[in-house]
C-alpha positions as CSV (number, residue, x, y, z in Angstrom):
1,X,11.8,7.5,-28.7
2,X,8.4,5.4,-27.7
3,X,6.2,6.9,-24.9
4,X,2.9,4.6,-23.7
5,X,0.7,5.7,-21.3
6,X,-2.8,4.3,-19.7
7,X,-5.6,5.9,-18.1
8,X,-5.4,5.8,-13.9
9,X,-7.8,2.9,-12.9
10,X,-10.5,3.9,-10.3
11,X,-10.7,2.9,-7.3
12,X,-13.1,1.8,-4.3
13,X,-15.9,3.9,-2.7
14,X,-13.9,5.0,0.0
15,X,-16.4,7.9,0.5
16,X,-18.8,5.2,1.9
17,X,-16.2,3.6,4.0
18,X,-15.6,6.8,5.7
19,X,-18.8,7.4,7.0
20,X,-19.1,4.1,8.2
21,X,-15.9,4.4,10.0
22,X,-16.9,7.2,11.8
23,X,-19.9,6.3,13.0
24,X,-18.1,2.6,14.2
25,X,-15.7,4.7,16.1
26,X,-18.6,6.5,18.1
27,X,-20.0,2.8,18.6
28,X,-16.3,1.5,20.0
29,X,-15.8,4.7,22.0
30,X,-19.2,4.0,23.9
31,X,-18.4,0.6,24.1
32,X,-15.2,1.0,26.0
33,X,-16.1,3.8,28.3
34,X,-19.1,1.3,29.1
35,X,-16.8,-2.0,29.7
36,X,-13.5,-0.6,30.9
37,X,-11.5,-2.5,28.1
38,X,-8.3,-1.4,27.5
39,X,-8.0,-4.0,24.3
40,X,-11.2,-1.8,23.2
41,X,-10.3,1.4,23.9
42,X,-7.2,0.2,21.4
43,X,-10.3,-1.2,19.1
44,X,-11.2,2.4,19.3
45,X,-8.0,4.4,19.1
46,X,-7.2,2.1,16.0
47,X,-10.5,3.2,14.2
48,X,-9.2,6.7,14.8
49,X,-6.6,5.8,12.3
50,X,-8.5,4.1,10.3
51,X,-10.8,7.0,9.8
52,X,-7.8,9.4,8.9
53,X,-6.3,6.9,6.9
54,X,-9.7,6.4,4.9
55,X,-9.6,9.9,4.2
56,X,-6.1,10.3,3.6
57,X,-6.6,7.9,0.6
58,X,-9.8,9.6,0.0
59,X,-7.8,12.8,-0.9
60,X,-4.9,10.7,-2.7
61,X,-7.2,9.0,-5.0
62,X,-8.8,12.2,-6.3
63,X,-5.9,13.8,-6.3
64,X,-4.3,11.2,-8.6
65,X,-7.2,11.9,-11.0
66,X,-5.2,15.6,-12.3
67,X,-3.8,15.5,-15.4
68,X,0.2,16.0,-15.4
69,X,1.3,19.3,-15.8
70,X,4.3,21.3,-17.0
71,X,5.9,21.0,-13.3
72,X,4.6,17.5,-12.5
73,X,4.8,15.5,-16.1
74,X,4.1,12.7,-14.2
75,X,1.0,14.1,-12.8
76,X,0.0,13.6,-8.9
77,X,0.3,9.5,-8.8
78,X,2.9,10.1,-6.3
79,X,0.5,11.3,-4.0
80,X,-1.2,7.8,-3.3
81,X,2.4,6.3,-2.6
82,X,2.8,9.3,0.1
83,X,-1.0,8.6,1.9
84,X,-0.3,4.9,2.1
85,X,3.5,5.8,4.2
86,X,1.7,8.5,6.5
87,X,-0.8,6.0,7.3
88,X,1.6,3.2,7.9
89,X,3.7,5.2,10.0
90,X,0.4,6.4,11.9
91,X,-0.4,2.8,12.4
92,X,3.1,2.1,13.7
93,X,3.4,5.1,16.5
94,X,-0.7,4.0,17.5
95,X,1.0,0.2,18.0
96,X,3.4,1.7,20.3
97,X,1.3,3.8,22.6
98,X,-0.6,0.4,22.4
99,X,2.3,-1.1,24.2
100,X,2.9,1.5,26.5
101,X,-0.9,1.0,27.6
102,X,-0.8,-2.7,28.1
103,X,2.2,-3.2,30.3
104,X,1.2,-0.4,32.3
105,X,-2.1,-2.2,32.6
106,X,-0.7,-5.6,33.7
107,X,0.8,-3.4,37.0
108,X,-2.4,-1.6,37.5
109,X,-5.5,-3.8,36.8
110,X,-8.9,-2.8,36.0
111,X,-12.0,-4.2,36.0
112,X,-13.5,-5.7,32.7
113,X,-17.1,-5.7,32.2
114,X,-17.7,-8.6,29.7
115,X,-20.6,-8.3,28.2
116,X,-20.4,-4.8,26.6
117,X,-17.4,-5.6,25.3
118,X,-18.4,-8.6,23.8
119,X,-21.6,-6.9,22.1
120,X,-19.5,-3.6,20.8
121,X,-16.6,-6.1,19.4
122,X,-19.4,-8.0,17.2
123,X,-20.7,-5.2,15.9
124,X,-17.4,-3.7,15.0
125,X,-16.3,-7.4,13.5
126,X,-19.3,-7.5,11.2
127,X,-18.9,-3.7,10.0
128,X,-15.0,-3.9,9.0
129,X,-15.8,-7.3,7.4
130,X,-18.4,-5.4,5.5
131,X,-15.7,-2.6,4.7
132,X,-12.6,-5.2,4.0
133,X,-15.1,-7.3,1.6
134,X,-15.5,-3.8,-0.6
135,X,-11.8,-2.9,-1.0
136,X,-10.2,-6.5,-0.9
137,X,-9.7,-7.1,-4.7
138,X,-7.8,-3.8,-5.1
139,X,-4.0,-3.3,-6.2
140,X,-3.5,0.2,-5.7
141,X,-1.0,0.7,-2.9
142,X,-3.2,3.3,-1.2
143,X,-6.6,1.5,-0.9
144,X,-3.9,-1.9,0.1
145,X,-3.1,-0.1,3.2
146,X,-6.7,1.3,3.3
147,X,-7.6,-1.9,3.4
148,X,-5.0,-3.5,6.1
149,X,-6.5,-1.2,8.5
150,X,-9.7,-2.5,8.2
151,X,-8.4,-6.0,8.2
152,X,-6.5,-5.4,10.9
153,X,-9.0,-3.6,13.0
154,X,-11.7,-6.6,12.4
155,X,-8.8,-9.1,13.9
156,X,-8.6,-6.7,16.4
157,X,-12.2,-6.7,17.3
158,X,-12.2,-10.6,16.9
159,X,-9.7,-10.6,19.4
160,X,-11.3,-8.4,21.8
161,X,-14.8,-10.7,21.8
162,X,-13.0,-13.6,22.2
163,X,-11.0,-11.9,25.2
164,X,-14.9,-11.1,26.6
165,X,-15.7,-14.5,26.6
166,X,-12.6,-15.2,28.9
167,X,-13.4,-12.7,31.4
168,X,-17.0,-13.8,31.3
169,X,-16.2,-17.5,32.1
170,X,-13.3,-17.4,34.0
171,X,-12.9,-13.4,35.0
172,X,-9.3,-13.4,34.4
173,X,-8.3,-10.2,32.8
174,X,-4.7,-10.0,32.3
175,X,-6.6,-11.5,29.2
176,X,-7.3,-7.5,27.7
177,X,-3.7,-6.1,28.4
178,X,-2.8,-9.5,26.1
179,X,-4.7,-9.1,23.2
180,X,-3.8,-5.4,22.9
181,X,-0.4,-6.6,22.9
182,X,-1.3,-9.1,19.8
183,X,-3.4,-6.4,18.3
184,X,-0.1,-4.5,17.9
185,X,2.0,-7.1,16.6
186,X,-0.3,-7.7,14.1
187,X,-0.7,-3.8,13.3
188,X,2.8,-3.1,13.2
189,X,3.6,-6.6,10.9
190,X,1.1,-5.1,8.3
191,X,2.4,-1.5,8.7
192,X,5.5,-2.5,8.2
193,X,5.2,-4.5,4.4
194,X,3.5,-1.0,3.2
195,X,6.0,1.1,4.5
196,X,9.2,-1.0,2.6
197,X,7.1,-1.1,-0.4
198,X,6.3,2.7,-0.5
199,X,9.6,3.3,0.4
200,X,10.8,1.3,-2.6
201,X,8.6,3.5,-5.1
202,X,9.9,6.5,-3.5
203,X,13.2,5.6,-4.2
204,X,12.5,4.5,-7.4
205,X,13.6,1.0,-6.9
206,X,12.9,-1.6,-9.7
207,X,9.4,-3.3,-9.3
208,X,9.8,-6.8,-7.5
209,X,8.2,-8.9,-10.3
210,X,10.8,-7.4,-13.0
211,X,14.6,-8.3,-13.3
212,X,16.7,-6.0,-15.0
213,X,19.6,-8.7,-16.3
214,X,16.6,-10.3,-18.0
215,X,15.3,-7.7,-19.2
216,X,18.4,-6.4,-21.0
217,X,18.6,-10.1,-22.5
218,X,15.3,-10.3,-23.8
219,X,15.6,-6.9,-25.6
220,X,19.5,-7.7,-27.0
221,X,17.4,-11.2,-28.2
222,X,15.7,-9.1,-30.2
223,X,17.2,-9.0,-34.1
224,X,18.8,-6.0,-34.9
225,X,20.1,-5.2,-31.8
226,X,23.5,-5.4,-30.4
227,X,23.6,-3.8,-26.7
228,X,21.1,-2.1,-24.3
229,X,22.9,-0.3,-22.0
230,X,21.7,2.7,-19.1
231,X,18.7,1.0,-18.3
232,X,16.6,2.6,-15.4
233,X,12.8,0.6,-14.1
234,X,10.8,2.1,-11.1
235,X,7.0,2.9,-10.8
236,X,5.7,6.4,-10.5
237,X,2.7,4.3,-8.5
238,X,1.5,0.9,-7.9
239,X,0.7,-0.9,-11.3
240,X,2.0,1.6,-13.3
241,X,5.8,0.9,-13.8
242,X,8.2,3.2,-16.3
243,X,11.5,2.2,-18.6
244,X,14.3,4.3,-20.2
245,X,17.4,2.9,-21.9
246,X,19.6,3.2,-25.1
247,X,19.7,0.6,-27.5
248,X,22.7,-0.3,-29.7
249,X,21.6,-1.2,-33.0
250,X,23.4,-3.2,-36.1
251,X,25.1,-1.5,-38.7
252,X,23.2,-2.9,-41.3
253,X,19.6,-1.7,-40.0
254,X,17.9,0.9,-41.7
255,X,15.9,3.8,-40.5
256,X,12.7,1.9,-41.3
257,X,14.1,-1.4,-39.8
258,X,14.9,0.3,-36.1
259,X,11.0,1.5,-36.1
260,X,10.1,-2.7,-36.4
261,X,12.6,-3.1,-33.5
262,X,11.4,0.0,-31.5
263,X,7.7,-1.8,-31.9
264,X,9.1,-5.7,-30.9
265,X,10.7,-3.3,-27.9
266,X,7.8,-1.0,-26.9
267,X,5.6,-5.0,-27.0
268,X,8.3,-7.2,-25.1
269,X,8.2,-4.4,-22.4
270,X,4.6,-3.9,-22.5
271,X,3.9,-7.6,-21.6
272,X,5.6,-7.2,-18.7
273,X,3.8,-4.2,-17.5
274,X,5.8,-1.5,-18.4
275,X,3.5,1.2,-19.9
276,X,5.6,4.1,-19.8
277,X,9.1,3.6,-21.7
278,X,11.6,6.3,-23.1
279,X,13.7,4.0,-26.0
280,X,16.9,6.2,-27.4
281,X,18.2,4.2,-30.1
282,X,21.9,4.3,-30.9
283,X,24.3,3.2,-34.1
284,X,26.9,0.5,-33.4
285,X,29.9,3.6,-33.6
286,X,28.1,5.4,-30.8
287,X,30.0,6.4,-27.9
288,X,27.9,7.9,-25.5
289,X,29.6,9.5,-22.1
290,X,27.4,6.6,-19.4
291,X,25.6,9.0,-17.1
292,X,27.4,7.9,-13.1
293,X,24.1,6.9,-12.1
C-alpha cells in the first residue's frame, strides 16, 4: 500500500478583504439611499453577500488548517468545498430577489439621481478591483468563489456608473431596473460553475483533467503488471485529488520487484496530481469478490 500526502497551501488575506468589504457596503448603502438606484441598492445587497461569503471562507480556510483526526482522517478540507456551495447558493437566491425588484420597478418607476450614483459606483469599482487583484491567482475552490463575488460585484458597479451616465444625459431610467437585471445574469452564470464543481467534489466525482480508462492503461503499461481493476479518483478539495485500486501483478515478479512497480505507480500518478493513493497489489491467481460500487 503507498499513501502520499502534502501540506494544505495557504491562502489569500481574506482577513483584509473583509474589512474592506464592510466598510464598501456602508459606502454603497449611503450611496443608494442618497440616489434612489435600485441597480445600487442590488450593488449593495450584493456586497452583503460578499461580506458573508468573505467570511465564510475566512472560517473554511482556517478551519482546513486542523490536522485529521481519528473521526475525520481526511482532516477538515471538506469544509472549504462546503463555504464555496453556501455562498453560491446565497448568490443565486440574492439574483432572484434581484429579479423580483427589477420588474416590479419597470411598473412602478422612481426617480434616479445621477450623480451620486455615479460617484458611489467608482468608488466601489476601484475597491473590488483592488480586492479581485489580491485573490485572482488562486486555485482553491473557496477563495475562486470568494473571488467571483468580488468580480462580479465590480461588473456590477461598472454597470451601475455607466447606467448614471445614461440617466444623466438622457434621464431615461428604465436604464437601472436593466442593469440589475444584467447584474443577475451575470451573478447567477458565475454561481452556477461553483455550485456543479462543489457538487462534483461532494459526490466524489473524478477530477475533470483526469480520465480513468487512461489512467488504468498507463499503469497496466507499466512492466510487471497485468490488470488494475476497482479503481476509484475524486478530490477531498480543490488541488488535492486521491486514488485507490488493486493491481494485478505477473507471476514471475518478486516481492522486491512489485516495490519497483509500486514506486513507477505511486510516480505515474503523482504527475498527474494525485497525492494521495491507496495501491493494493494482487498475484495473477487472485480472485477478489469486486465491491458493487
Amino acid at each position: 500500500m503507498a499513501h502520499h500526502h502534502s501540506d494544505h497551501i495557504g491562502t489569500a488575506p481574506i482577513g483584509k478583504t473583509f474589512a474592506i468589504t464592510a466598510i464598501l457596503l456602508g459606502i454603497k448603502v449611503i450611496g443608494a439611499t442618497w440616489s434612489g438606484s435600485l441597480a445600487l441598492w442590488a450593488d449593495a445587497g450584493h456586497s452583503v453577500t460578499d461580506l458573508a461569503a468573505v467570511g465564510l471562507s475566512w472560517y473554511a480556510w482556517h478551519q482546513a488548517q486542523k490536522p485529521a483526526t481519528a473521526t475525520l482522517t481526511f482532516g477538515y478540507f471538506r469544509t472549504e468545498i462546503l463555504a464555496a456551495l453556501v455562498n453560491s447558493v446565497l448568490l443565486l437566491i440574492l439574483t432572484l430577489g434581484l429579479l423580483i425588484e427589477a420588474v416590479m420597478r419597470f411598473f412602478a418607476p422612481a426617480p434616479v439621481s445621477p450623480l451620486p450614483m455615479l460617484a458611489t459606483a467608482l468608488v466601489a469599482l476601484g475597491v473590488d478591483l483592488y480586492l479581485a487583484q489580491g485573490l485572482k491567482s488562486h486555485t482553491n475552490v473557496n477563495v475562486r468563489s470568494t473571488w467571483l463575488h468580488i468580480v462580479s460585484d465590480a461588473a456590477g458597479s461598472l454597470a451601475v456608473a455607466l447606467g448614471a451616465l445614461v440617466i444623466a444625459w438622457t434621464h431615461w431610467t428604465p436604464i437601472d431596473p436593466i442593469l440589475t437585471i444584467l447584474i443577475a445574469g451575470l451573478i447567477s452564470w458565475g454561481a452556477w460553475q461553483i455550485i456543479v464543481e462543489t457538487v462534483g467534489v461532494l459526490m466524489e466525482a473524478t477530477p475533470k483533467h483526469l480520465n480513468v480508462q487512461t489512467l488504468v492503461q498507463t499503469l497496466e503499461n507499466i512492466a510487471g503488471i497485468t490488470r488494475v481493476h476497482d479503481i476509484h479518483v475524486w478530490s477531498v478539495t480543490t488541488g488535492k485529488n486521491a486514488l485507490a485500486c488493486h493491481v494485478v501483478l505477473d507471476p514471475d515478479v518478486s516481492i522486491h520487484g512489485s516495490q519497483t512497480i509500486l514506486k513507477q505507480v505511486s510516480e505515474v500518478l503523482q504527475s498527474r496530481g494525485i497525492e494521495h493513493m491507496t495501491i493494493q497489489m494482487e498475484t495473477h491467481d487472485a480472485n477478489p469478490e469486486e465491491p458493487p460500487w
